[in-house]
C-alpha positions as CSV (number, residue, x, y, z in Angstrom):
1,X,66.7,-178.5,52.1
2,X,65.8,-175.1,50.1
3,X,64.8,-177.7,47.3
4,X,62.7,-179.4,49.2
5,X,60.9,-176.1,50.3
6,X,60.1,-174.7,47.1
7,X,58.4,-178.4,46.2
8,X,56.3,-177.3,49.0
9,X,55.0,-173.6,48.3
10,X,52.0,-172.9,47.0
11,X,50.5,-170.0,45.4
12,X,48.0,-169.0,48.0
13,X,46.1,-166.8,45.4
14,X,45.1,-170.1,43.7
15,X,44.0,-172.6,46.6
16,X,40.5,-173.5,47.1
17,X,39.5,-173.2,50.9
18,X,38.7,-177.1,51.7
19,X,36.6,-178.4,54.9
20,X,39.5,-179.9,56.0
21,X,41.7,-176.7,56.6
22,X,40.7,-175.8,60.1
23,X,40.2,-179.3,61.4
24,X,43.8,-180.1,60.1
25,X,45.5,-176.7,61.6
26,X,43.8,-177.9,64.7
27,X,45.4,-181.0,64.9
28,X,48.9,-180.3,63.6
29,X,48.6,-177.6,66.3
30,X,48.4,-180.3,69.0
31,X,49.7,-183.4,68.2
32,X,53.4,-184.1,66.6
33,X,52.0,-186.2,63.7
34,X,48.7,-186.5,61.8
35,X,47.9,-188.7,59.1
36,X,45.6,-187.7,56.3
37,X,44.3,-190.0,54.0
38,X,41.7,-190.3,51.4
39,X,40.7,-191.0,47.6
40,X,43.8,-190.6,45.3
41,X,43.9,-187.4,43.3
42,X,41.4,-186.1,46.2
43,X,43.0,-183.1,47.0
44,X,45.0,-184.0,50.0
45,X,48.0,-183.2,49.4
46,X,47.5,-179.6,48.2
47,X,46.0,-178.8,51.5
48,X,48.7,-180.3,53.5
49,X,51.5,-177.8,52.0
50,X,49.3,-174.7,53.3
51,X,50.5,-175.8,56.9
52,X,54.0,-177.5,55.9
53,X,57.6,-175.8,55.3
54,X,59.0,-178.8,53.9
55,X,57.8,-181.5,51.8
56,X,59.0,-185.7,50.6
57,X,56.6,-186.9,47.6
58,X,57.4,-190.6,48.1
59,X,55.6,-192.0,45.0
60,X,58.3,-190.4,43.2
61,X,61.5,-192.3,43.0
62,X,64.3,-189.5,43.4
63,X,62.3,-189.0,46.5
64,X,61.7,-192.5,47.8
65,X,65.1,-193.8,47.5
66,X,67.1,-191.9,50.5
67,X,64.0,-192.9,52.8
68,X,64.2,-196.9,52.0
69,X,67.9,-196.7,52.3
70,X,68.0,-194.4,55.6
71,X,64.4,-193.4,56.6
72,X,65.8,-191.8,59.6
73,X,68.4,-189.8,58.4
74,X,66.4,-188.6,55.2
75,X,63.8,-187.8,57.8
76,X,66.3,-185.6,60.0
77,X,66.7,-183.6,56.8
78,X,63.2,-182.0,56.6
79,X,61.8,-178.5,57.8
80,X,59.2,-179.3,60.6
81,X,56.2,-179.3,59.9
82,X,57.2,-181.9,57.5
83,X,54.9,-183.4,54.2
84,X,55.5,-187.1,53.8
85,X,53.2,-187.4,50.7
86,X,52.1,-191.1,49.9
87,X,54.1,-192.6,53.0
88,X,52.5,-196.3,51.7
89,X,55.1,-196.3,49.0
90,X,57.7,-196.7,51.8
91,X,56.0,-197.8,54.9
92,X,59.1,-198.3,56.7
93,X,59.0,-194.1,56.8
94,X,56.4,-195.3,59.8
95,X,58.9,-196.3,61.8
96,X,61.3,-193.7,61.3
97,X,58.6,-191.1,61.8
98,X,57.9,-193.3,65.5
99,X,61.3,-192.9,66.8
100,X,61.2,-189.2,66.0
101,X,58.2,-188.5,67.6
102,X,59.0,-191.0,71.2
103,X,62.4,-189.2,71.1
104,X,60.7,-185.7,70.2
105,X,56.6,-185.0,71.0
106,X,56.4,-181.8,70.5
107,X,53.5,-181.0,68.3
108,X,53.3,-180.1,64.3
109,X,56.5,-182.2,63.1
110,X,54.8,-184.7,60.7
111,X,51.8,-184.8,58.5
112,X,51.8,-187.9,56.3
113,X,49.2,-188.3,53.5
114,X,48.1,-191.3,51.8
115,X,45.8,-192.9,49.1
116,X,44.7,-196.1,50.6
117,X,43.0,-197.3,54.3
118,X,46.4,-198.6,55.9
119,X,47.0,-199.2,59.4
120,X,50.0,-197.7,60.9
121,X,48.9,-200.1,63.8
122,X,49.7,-203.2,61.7
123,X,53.3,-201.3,61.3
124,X,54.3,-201.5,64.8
125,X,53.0,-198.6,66.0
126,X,50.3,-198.2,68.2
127,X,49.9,-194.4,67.9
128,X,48.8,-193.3,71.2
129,X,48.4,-190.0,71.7
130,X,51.2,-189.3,68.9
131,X,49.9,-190.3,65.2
132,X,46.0,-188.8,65.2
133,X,43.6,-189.7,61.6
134,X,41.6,-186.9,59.2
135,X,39.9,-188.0,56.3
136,X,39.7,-186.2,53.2
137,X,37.8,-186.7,50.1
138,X,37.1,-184.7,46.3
139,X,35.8,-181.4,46.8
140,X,32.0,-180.9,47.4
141,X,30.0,-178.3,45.9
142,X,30.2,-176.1,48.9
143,X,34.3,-176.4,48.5
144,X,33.9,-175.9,44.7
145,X,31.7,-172.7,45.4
146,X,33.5,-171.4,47.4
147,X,31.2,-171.5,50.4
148,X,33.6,-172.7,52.6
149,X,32.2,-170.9,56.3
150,X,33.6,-172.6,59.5
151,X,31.5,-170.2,61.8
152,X,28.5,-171.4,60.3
153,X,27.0,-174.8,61.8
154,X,27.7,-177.8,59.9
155,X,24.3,-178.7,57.5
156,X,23.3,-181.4,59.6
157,X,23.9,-179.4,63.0
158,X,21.3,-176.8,61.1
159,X,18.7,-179.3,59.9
160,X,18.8,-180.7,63.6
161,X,17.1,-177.2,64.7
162,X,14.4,-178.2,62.7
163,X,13.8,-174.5,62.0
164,X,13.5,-173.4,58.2
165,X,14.9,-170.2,58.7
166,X,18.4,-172.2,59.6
167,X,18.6,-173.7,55.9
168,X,19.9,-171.4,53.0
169,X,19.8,-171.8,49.2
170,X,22.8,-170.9,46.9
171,X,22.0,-168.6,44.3
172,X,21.7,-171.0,41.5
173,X,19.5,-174.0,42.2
174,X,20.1,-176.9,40.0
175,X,16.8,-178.4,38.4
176,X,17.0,-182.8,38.0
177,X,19.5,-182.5,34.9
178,X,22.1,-180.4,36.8
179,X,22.2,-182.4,40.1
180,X,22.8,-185.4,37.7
181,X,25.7,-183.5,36.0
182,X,26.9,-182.8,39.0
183,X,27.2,-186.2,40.3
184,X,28.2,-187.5,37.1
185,X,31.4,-185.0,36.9
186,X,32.3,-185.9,40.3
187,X,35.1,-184.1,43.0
188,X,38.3,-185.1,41.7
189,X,39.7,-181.6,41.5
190,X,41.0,-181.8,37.7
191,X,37.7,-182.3,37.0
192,X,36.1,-179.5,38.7
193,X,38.6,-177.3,37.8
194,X,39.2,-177.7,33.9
195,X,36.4,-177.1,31.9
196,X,36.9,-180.7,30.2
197,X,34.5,-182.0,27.0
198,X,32.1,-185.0,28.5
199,X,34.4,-187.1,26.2
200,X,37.2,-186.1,28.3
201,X,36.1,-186.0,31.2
202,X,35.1,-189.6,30.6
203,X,38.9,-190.8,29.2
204,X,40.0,-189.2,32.5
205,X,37.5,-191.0,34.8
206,X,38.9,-194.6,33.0
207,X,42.0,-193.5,33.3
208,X,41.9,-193.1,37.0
209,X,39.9,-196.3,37.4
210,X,42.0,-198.0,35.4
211,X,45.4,-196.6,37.7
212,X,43.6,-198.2,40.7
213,X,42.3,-201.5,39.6
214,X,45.5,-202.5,38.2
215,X,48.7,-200.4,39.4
216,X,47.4,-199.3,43.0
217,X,46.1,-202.7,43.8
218,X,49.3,-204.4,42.6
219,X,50.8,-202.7,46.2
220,X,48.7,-205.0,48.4
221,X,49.3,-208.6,49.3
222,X,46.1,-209.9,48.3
223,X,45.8,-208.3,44.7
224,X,44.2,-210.4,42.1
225,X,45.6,-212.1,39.4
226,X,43.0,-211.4,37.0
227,X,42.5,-207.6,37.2
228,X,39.3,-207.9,35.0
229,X,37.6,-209.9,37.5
230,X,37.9,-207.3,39.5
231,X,36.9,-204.6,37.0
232,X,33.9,-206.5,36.8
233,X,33.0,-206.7,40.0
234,X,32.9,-203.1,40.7
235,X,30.9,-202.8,37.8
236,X,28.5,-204.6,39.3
237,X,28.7,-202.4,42.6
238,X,28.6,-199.3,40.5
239,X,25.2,-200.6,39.2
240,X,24.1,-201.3,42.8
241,X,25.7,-198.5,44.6
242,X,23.0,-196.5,47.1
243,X,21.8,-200.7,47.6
244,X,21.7,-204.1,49.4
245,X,22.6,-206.2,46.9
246,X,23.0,-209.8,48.5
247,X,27.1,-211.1,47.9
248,X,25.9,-213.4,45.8
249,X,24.6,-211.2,43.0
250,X,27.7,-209.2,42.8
251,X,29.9,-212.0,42.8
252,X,28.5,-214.0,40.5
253,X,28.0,-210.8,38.2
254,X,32.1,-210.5,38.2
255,X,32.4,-214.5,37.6
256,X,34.4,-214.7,41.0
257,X,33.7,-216.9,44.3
258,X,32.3,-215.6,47.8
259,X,35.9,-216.0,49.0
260,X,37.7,-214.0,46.2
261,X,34.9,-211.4,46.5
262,X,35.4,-210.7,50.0
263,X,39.0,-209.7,49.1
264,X,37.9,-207.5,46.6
265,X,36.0,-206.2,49.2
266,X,38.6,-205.6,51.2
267,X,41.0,-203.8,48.5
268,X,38.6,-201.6,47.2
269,X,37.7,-200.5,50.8
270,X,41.3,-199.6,51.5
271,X,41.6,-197.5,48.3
272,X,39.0,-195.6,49.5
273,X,36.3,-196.3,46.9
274,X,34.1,-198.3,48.3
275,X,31.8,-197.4,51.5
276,X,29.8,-199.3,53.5
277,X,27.0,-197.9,55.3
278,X,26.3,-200.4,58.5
279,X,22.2,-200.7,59.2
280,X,21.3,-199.3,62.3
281,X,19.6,-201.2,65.2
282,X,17.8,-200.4,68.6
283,X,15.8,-201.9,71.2
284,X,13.1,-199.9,70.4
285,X,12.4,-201.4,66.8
286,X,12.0,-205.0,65.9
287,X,12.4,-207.2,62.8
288,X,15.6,-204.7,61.3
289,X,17.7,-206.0,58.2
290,X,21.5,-206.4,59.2
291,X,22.4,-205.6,55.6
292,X,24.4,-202.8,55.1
293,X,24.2,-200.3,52.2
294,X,27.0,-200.2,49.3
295,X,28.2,-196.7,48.0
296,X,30.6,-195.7,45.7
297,X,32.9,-193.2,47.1
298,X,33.1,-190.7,44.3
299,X,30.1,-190.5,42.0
300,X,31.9,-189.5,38.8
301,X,33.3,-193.4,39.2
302,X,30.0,-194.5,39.3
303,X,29.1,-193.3,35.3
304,X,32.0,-193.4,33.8
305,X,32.6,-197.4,34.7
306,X,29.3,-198.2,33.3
307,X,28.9,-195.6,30.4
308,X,26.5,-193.7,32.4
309,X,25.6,-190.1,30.7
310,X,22.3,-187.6,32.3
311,X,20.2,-188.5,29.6
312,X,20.6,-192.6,30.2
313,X,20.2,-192.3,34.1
314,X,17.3,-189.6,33.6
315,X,15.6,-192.5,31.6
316,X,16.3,-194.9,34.3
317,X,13.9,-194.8,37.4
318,X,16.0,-197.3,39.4
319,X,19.7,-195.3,38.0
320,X,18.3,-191.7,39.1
321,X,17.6,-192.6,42.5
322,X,21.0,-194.1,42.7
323,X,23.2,-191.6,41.7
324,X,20.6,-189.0,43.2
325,X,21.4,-190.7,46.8
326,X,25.4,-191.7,45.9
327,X,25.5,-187.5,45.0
328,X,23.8,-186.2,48.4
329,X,26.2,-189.0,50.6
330,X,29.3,-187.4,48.5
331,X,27.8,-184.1,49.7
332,X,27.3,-185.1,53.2
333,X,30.2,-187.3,54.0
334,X,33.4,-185.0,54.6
335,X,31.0,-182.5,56.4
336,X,30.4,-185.1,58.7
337,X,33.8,-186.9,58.8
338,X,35.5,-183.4,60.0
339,X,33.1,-182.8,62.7
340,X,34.2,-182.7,66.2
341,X,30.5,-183.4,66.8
342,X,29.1,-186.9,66.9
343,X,27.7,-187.7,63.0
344,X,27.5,-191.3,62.1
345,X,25.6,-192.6,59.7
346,X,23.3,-195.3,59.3
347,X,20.9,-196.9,57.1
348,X,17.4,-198.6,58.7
349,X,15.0,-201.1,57.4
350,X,12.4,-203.2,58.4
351,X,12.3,-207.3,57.0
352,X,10.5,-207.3,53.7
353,X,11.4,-203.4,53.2
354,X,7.3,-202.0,55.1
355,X,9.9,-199.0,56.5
356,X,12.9,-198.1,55.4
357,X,15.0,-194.5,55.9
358,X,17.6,-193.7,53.2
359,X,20.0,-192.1,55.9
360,X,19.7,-192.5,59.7
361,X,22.2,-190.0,61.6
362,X,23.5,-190.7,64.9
363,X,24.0,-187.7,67.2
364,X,25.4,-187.0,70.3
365,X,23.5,-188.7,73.1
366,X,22.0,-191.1,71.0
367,X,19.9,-188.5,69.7
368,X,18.9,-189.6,65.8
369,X,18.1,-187.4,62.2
370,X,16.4,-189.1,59.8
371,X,16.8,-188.4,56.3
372,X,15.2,-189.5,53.1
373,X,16.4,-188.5,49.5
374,X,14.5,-188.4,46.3
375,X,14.5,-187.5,42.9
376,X,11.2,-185.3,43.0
377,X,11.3,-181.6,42.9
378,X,7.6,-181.2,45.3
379,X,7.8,-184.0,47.8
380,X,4.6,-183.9,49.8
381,X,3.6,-185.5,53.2
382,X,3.5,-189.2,51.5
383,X,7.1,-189.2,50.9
384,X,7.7,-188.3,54.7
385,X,5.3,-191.7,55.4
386,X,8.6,-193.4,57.1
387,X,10.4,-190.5,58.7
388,X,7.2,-189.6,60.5
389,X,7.2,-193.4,61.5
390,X,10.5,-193.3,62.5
391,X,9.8,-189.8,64.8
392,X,6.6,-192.0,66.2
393,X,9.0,-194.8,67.4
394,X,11.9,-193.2,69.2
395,X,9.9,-190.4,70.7
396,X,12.9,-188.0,72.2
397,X,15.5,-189.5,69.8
398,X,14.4,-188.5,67.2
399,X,15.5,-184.6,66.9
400,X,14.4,-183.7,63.2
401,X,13.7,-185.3,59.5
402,X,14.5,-184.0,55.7
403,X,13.0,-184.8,52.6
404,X,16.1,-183.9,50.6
405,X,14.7,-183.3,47.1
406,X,15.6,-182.1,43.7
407,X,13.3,-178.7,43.6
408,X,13.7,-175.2,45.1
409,X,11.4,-174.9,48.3
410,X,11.9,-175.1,51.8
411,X,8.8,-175.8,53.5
412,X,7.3,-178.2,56.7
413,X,6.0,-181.8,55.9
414,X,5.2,-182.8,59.0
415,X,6.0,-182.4,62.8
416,X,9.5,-182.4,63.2
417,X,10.4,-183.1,59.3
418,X,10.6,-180.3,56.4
419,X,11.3,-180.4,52.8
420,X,14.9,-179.5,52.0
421,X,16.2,-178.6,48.4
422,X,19.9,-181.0,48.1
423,X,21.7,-177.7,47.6
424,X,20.9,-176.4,51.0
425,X,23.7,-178.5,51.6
426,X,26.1,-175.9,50.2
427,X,23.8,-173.4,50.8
């Protein structure tokens, strides 16, 4: 047991506040088990042992074997609150961790982490008021900064005001290169963290990819028997990512049918690197593509699996806004995932592309942000052409627009809709 402790301790002079933190003290607070999953290598586990006295890391096999041999006794071994790191590697651990909890409820006895989408539904437990879900992903720049404020309003909550006294700047604002560096190194935290040579950095990036298009996908059912199909195919979503590229494009890039696409799909959805954002429909607008938008989860992915450096993507029209909108949705998403406000996101566009909105927000009460992103450091009222569209159509839905761009000025575009520097995200 003591052995198992000191696996868990961590030096608190050296951890990084994450979003996460208070959502995840919150929960552990009030329900007996929460399950945290997200990106391998995202950080997930580090912040789990700030809350935990006792800790199982079952990718490693001198952990792994009591719990496949006697998940409920190696369970009854643990200080509560309890780490089960990488529980996919012995799902059975589900069960065990069931009858704990229907024999015992009382809250803050489990947290399990794990690096793909499963279901502990689909492992005979339906979780009811027992097992609750947080997501977590690589750090964003307000996480690397250090910026970390949970009293302050989440950066969506503050564009919503629509007042341009609610939105701050860091002290250093990146110009075009350096929001392309920073999407192009990523959140992984060994990457933030180590002051790694581009050529490095790069050999780790293919390194990871590499670990999850052949080891991590060997885990599932449905993996494929010719990992560089699939290698190719996400190249060919890496080159489309921030788009609608029709099925048929992407699988014919990878050499692969509609059917073996759509588990390819499937797999790199549950390892949490591929994201799709649905299109968003109403009553109120007509003639809306059903398409959804394609993202790469972590940006750094997106360069390094198709040799991508800031001067090749700063030379590509079509590649900046890409990885310009892949960044900001990196930026965005775990802000928005760890609300305990309504924030769901949505993309919107009209048949044959006349209006189209890079990021539609749902709020609470089907109130609606819209946001557009581009690469231009002086957007002016053209570039707000569609969210002031948008603002005319739903009247009282529509609570506030951004122009998120690259330069360093705050300033009103229109009624309802200023220009917002990306950094005022971690501003």
């Amino acid at each position: 047991r003591q052995q198992h402790a000191e696996v868990g301790m961590v030096d608190q002079r050296i951890y990084r506040p994450r979003l996460a933190d208070r959502r995840l003290r919150e929960l552990v607070q009030d329900f007996p088990a929460v399950l945290v999953n997200g990106p391998r290598a995202a950080g997930k586990t580090t912040t789990a042992r700030q809350i935990c006295r006792d800790m199982v890391s079952l990718d490693r096999p001198a952990h792994a074997v009591a719990f496949r041999a006697d998940p409920d006794a190696a369970l009854r071994k643990l200080d509560e609150p309890a780490l089960i790191d990488e529980w996919q590697e012995v799902p059975q651990v589900l069960g065990a961790v069931k009858r704990a909890v229907d024999a015992n409820s009382r809250p803050g006895r489990f947290v399990l982490t794990g690096s793909v989408r499963g279901d502990p539904e689909q492992q005979m437990w339906p979780g009811t008021g027992r097992l609750v879900r947080i997501p977590m992903y690589g750090f964003t720049e307000r996480e690397v900064l250090g910026a970390v404020d949970h009293t302050r309003p989440a950066f969506l909550d503050r564009i919503a005001t629509g007042d341009p006294e609610e939105i701050a700047l860091p002290s250093s604002v990146p110009d075009l290169a350096g929001y392309i560096d920073l999407a192009l190194r990523g959140g992984f935290p060994d990457l933030v963290f180590r002051d790694y040579a581009e050529d490095s950095r790069r050999t780790w990036l293919e390194g990871y990819l590499e670990q999850l298009l052949t080891r991590d996908v060997a885990t599932f059912e449905q993996a494929p028997r010719e990992p560089e199909k699939l290698r190719r195919y996400f190249e060919a979503i890496a080159l489309n990512t921030a788009g609608m590229p029709s099925g048929k494009s992407l699988y014919e890039a990878a050499g692969v049918n509609a059917r073996t696409a759509a588990s390819y799909d499937s797999l790199l959805t549950s390892l949490f690197v591929l994201e799709r954002v649905p299109a968003w429909s109403t009553n109120r607008i007509s003639r809306l593509v059903k398409t959804p938008k394609i993202y790469i989860v972590e940006s750094g992915l997106v360069g390094s699996s198709i040799g991508l450096s800031t001067r090749t993507v700063l030379s590509d029209g079509d590649l900046l806004g890409r990885m310009i909108d892949n960044f900001v949705l990196a930026q965005l998403r775990p802000e928005a995932a760890l609300s305990v406000r309504r924030h769901r996101f949505y993309h919107l566009r009209t048949q044959g592309g006349r209006q189209e909105v890079d990021l539609l927000v749902e709020l609470d009460a089907g109130k609606v942000l819209g946001i557009e992103i581009k690469a231009s450091s002086a957007p002016s009222r053209h570039d707000a052409a569609h969210l002031c569209w948008l603002r005319d159509e739903l009247g009282d839905r529509f609570v506030a627009g951004a122009v998120l761009h690259t330069g360093p000025a705050v300033y009103p575009l229109d009624s309802k809709i200023l220009a917002v520097p990306i950094c005022a995200i971690w501003g």
